[in-house]
N, C-alpha and C positions, 0 to 999 in steps of 0.2 A: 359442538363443532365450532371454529375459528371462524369468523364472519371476516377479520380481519387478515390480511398477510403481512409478511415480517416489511414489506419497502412505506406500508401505508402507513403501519403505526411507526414508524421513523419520522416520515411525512408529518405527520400531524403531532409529534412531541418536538421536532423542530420549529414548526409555527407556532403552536405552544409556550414556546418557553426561546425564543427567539436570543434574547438580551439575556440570558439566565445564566451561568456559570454549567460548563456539562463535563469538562474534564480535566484533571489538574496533573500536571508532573509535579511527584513528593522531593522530584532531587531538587528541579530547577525551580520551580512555584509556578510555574509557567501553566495560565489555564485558558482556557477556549471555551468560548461560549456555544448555544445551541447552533446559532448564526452562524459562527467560526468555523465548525464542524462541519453543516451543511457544506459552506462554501469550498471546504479541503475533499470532501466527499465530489462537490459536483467537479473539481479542476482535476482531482484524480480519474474519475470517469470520461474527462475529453482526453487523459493523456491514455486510459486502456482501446478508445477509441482508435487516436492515433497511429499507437502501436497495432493496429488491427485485430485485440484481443477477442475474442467472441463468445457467446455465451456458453458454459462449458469447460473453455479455457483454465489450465490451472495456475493457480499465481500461490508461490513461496513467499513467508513470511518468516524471517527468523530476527529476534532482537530483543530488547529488554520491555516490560510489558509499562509503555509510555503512552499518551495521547497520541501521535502521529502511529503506535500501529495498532492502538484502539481503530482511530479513524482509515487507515488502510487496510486494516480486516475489514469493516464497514462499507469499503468503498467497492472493494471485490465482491463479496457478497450481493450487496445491493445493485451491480452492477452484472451479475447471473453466473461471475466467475466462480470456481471450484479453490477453494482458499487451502492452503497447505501450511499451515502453523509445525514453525519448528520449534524446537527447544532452544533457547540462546545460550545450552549448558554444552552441546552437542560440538565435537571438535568439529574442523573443516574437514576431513577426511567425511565424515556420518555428515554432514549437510550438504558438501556438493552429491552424496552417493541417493538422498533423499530428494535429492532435488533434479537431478539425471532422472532416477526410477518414477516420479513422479511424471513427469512430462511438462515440468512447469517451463511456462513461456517466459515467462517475469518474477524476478525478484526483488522483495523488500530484504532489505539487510541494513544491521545498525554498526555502528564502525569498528565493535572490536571483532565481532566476524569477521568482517569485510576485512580486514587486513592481513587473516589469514586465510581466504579462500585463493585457489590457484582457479583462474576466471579461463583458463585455456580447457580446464575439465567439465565447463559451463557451456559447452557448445551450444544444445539448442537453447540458451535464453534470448531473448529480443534486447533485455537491459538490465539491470539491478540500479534500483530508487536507494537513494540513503534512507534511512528513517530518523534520521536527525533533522533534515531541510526539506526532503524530499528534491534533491538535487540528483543527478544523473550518475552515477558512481562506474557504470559500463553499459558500454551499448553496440549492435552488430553489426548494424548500417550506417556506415557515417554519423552526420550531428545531428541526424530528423530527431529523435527525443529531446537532445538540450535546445535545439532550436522550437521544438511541442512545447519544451517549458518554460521558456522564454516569456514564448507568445502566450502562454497561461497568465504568466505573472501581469501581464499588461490588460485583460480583463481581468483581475481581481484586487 
């Protein structure tokens, strides 16, 4: 039997290995440390907050498989959401139809989807996150998200 659950042993290879290298992009070289990670993990978790995501909740992920949606699979997860991984091969037609049928609140998407999805057949989402910057790409209520990330950026 697991003594351990999946959020503890995250916890404790984060303090672990704190300064250590944990994830690299092979296009850009671009890497993040254990620290790094945490901290994109905890700012992600006050913006599911925000949005008033709840545990349960499904969050679509579709994009190229990069550190930022390592770390926002990680963030949903860890955070008791229902994570919806798409294919980043999948046209707009198959991802908005995956992402309707699913019931997802929130979407991550990387930018060559995102420039072909039609966002008016995205009714019930709260917003779509780039996964490039993690910048606001759509949202349903006014600027509460760009203004949530804002004020993200100024703690961290």
């Amino acid at each position: 039997m697991i003594e351990e659950n999946f959020i503890k042993i995250y916890e404790k290879s984060f303090k672990e290995n704190w300064d250590l290298p944990a994830l690299t992009d092979y296009n850009t070289r671009e890497t993040f440390t254990y620290g790094e990670v945490a901290e994109q993990i905890a700012r992600l978790h006050l913006l599911f907050k925000y949005c008033q995501i709840r545990r349960g909740d499904k969050i679509a992920l579709v994009g190229r498989n990069t550190p930022r949606w390592c770390i926002a699979f990680m963030a949903a997860v860890s955070y008791g959401a229902i994570i919806v991984p798409i294919l980043q091969d999948f046209n707009a037609n198959d991802v908005q139809h995956i992402v309707n049928h699913s019931d997802s609140v929130l979407l991550f998407a990387g930018d060559l989807i995102w420039e072909n999805l039609e966002v008016d057949k995205l009714s019930q989402l709260r917003a779509t996150i780039s996964l490039v910057d993690y910048t606001c790409l759509d949202q349903r209520d006014g600027e509460y998200i760009t203004q949530c990330l804002g004020d993200m950026d100024k703690l961290f």
